[in-house]
N, C-alpha and C positions, 0 to 999 in steps of 0.2 A: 137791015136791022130796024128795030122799034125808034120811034120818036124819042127823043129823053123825055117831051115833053106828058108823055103819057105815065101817070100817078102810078098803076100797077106795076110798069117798068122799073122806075125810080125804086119802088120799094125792095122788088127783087133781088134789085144790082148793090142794095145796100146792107142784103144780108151776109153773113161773114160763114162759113162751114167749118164746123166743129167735127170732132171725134171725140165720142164720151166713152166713160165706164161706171158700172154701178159699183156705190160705196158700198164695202163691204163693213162685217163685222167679224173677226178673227181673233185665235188664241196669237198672240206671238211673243216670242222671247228676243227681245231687243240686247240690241250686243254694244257692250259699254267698252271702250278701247281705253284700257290704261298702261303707263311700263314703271321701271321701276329696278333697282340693281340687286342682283340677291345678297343673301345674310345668313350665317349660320343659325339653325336653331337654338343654337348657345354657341358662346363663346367664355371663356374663364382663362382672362389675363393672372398671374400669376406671381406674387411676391411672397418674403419670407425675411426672416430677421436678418439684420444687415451682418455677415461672415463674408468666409474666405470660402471662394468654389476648390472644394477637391476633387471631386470630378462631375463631367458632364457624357450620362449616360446614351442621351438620344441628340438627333439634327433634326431642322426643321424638313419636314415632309412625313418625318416618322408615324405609324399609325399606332396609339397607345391605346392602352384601356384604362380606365379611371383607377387611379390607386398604385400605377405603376411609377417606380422609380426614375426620375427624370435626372436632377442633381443634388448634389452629395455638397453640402455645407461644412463649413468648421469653423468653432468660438467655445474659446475657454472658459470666457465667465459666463457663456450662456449652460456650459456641461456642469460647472460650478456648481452654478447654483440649484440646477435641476439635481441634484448629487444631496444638497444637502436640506432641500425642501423635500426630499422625497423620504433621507433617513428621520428630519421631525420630524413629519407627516407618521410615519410607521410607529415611532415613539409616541407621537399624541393618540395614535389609535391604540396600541397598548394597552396605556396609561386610560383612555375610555372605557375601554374593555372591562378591564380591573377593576375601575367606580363602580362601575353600571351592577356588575356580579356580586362587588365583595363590599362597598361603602356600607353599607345599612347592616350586614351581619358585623364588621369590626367594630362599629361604633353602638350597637347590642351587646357585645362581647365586653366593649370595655366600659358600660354600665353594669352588665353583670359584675366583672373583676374590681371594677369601688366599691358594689354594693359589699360583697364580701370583704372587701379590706376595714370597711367602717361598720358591718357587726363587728369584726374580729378588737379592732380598737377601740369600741363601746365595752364589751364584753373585758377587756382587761381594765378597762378604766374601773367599771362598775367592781369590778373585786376585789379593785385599791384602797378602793373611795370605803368599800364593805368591811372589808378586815375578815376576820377568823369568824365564822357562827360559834356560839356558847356547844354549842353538842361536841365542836371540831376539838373548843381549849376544853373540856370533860376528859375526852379524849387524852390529848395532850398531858393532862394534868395526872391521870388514873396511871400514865405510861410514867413518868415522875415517881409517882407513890410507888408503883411495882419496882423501879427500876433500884430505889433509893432503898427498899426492902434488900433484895436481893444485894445489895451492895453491903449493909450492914452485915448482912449473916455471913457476905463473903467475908468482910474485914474481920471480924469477930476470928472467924477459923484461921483464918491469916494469922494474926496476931498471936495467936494460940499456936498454931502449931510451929509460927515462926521461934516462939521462945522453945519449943522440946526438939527445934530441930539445933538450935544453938547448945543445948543441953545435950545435943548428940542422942538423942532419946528418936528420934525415926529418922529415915533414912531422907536422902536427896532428892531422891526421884519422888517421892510424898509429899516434901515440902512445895518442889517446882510446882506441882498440882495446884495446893492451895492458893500458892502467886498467881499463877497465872489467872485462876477463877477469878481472884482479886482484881488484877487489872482490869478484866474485860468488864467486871459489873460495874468497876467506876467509870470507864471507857463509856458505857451503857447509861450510863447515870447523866451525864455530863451531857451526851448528846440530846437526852430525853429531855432534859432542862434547857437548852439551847433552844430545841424546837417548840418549848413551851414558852419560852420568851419571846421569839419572832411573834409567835402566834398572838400574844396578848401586846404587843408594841404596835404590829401592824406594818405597813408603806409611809415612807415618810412624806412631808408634803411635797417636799420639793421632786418627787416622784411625779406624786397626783399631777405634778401642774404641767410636768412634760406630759405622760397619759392623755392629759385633755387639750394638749395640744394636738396631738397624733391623732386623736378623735375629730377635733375641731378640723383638722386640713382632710381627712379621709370622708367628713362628711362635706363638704365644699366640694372635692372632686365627683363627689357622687351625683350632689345638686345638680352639678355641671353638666355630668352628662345624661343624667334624665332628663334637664332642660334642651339639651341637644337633640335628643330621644322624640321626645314631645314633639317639637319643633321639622322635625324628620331633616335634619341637617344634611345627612347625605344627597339632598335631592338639591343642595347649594353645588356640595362638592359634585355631584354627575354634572350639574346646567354650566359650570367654571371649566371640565375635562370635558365635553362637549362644545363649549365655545372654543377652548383651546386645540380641539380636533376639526373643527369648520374652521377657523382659522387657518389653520394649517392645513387643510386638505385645499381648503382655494388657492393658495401659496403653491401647493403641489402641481394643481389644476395647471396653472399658469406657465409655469416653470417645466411641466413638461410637455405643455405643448409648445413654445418657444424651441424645446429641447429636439419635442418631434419635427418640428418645421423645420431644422437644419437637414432634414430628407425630403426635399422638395419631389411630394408627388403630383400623379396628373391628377384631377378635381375630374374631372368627364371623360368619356372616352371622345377621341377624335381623333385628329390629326394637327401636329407641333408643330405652330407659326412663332415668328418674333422672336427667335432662340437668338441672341447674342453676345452673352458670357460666355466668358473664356475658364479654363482652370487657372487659379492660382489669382482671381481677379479679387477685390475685396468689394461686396455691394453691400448698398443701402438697404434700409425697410421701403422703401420707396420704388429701389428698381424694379421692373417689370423684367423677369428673368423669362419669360415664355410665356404664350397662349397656347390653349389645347382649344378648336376650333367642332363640333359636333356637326360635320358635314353633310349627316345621312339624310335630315332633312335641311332644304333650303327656304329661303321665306324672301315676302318683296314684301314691303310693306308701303301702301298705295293712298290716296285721299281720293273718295267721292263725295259729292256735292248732294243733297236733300234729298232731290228726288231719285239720283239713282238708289241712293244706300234702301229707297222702297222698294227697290226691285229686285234685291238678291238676297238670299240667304244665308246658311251657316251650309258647310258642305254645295254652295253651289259649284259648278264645273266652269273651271278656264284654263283657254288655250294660251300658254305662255312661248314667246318665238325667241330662241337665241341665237341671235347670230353669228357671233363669233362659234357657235359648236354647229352651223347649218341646222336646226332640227327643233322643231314643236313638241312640248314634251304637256301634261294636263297636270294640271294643281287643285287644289280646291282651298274654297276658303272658311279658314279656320279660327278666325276674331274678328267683330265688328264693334267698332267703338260704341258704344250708348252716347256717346255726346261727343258735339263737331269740337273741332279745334278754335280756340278763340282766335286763333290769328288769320288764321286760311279759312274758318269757317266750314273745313273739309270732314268728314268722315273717318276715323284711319280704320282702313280695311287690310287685313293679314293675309295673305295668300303662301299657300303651304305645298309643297311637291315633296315625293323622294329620288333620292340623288343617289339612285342606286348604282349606279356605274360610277359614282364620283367625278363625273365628268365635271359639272358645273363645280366653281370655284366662285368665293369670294367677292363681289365686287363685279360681276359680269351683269351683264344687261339684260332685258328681257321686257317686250312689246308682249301685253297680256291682254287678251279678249273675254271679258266675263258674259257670259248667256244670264239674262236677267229672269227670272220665276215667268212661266208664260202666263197673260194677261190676258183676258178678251177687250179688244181695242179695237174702234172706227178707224177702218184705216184706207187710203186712197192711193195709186200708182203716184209714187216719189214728183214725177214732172207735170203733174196735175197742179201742185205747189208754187204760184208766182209770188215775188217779192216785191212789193211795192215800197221803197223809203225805207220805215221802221216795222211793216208789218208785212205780214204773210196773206195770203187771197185764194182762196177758189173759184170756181164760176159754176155755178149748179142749172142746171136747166129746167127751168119755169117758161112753159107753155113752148111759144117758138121764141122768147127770148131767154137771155141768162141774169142768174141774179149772184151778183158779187156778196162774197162769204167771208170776212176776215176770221181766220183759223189762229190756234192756238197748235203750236207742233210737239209730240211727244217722242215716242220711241222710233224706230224705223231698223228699215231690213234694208238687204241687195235693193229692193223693188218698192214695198210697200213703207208708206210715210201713217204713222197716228196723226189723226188731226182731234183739238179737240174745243166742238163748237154745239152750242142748246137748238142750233141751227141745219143741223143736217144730222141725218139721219141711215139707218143702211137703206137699200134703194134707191134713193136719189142718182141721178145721173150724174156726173161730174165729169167737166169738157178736158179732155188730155193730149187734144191735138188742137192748135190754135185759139189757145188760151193768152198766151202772150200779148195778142194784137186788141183781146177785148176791153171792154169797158162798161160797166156794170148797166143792165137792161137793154141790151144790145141785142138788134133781132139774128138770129143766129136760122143756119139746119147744117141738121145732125147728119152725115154720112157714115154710111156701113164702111 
């Protein structure tokens, strides 16, 4: 062999041989590994006012449909009183009805009905107050003169033929004649003059002063209800049967939904967890008498960190593994928080599958693989990557030595690592086989 002491030798035996590859540039979708236990896409725990179970229609495993009859409740003061908020309720609506139709025509009606009562007690007043017209007592007085004629001429013949019927000088049936005419012109006479003294005497006062009472009260009632009228009072009486019908209809509300809750139905369709009442049990408002569980989809709900949650989207694709059912089923993801969590400073991200076969249950586990949006990324074979301390290193090859790189490491595959440095480039060599042993400006060669 050569001298050591020969400088060409020395230099040779002090280079180190590498094996490189060039830095690439690539789309890649970096694969984030998270797990996480599944969860119904709903669940609805289920309570009801505190009765007596009269029966229990389903077990837990049962498959319902939302709306179906689960358990059968019973309480007397909750039937009570749905019983009798329901018949107010119907009587305040009545009774609304009625305002609403009829207040404003009855309360018209009975401004018309005093208008009329106080002409009619004006109208008698004013004829009290008036007495007889002079053409009426003319009248009166002419019926006087005729009557009082007639009366004379009767008596006159009276008189006379009473003394020749005494004298037996004409017969009885002639006489009766005479009488009779007699009586009726005095009869005639008497009434004529009766009604000619009303007429000229008049109503007395004590009359008048009741009249203008009856007047005085009839126009008061009248006042009253034009002032009603005006005022459109009926629109008191509707907004009073209106409040008293919302009142009572909320009463109703309440009371029969209390009423309906003693028919405990399912809230969602699923399948019936946590059934443990018995018939004949008495429960609280508080008990949880069953959950109905909405299986068809399942969800994990996950926390990533800043920079992954920039990597994936809304519908991207992950592979979720369960082991207890042996089998990889794909989910996608269907909520991303806008903002981390203050404590974990994490992401919560929703991951959504269907559970078509209802295989997956509850509470089962699941190792989920998200493919992050593909990126174009500098990236280098994984074992290119040395670890020095606290930082990460490349060796890139400059000339026939190498020049140490401290990296920044991002996504990575099977193979390929992102590195990310203002320092390298695609191109570049980067040493992948006996990188381990160097040290930065190290003279190196390269072997095929």
């Amino acid at each position: 062999g050569k001298p050591k002491s020969n400088p060409n030798a020395e230099k040779a035996a002090e280079k180190k041989f590498v094996k490189t590859q060039t830095v690439k540039k690539e789309a890649l979708s970096a694969q984030i590994i998270i797990n996480g236990n599944f969860e119904p896409v709903s669940e609805a725990a289920q309570t009801a006012p505190g009765a007596e179970v009269v029966k229990v229609y389903h077990k837990n495993g049962d498959r319902v449909k939302a709306g179906d009859l689960i358990i059968q409740l019973y309480d007397k003061n909750i039937e009570a009183t749905y019983k009798t908020a329901k018949a107010n309720f119907m009587s305040a609506q009545s009774d609304f009805g009625r305002t609403k139709t009829f207040s404003q025509a009855e309360e018209l009606d009975k401004l018309e009905s005093y208008k009329a009562a106080m002409i009619q007690a004006k109208e008698a007043l004013d004829k009290a107050k008036r007495g007889s017209k002079q053409d009426q007592l003319d009248i009166y007085q002419s019926n006087v003169t005729t009557a009082k004629k007639s009366y004379e001429q009767a008596k006159f013949n009276y008189d006379k033929y009473k003394n020749l019927y005494q004298d037996k000088l004409i017969s009885e049936a002639s006489y009766i004649q005479y009488e009779t005419a007699y009586i009726q012109a005095k009869s005639s006479l008497e009434s004529a003059e009766k009604n000619l003294k009303i007429a000229k005497d008049g109503t007395d006062a004590e009359d008048i002063r009741s009249l203008q009472a009856s007047y005085d009260r009839a126009k008061s009632a009248y006042n009253l209800a034009q002032k009603n009228v005006n005022a459109k009072v009926w629109n008191n009486s509707i907004t009073s049967s209106e409040s008293n019908y919302e009142v009572a209809k909320a009463n109703y509300e309440v009371a029969k939904k209390n009423y309906d809750d003693l028919s405990v139905r399912a809230k969602i369709t699923g399948v019936i967890s946590d059934l443990t009442v018995k018939q004949y049990e008495k429960t609280t408002d508080t008990t949880v008498l069953f959950s109905v569980l909405d299986d068809r989809t399942m969800e994990i709900n996950v926390g990533l960190n800043a920079s992954e949650i920039t990597q994936i989207n809304l519908n991207s694709k992950v592979q979720l593994t369960i082991q207890e059912l042996g089998k990889t089923i794909t989910g996608v993801i269907t909520e991303i928080s806008p903002s981390a969590d203050t404590t974990t400073n994490k992401f919560m991200v929703k991951v959504s599958l269907t559970n078509s076969d209802m295989s997956i249950k509850k509470g089962m586990y699941a190792k989920a693989t998200v493919y992050s949006v593909p990126k174009e990324m500098t990236v280098v074979p994984k074992e290119s990557v040395v670890v020095k301390g606290l930082y990460k290193y490349v060796y890139i090859l400059n000339g026939d030595k190498v020049k140490q790189v401290k990296v920044e490491t991002g996504n990575s595959t099977d193979k390929l690592q992102e590195i990310v440095s203002n320092e390298i480039k695609a191109g570049d060599k980067v040493v992948i086989e006996g990188q381990d042993l160097l040290e930065d400006s190290e003279l190196v060669e390269e072997v095929k």
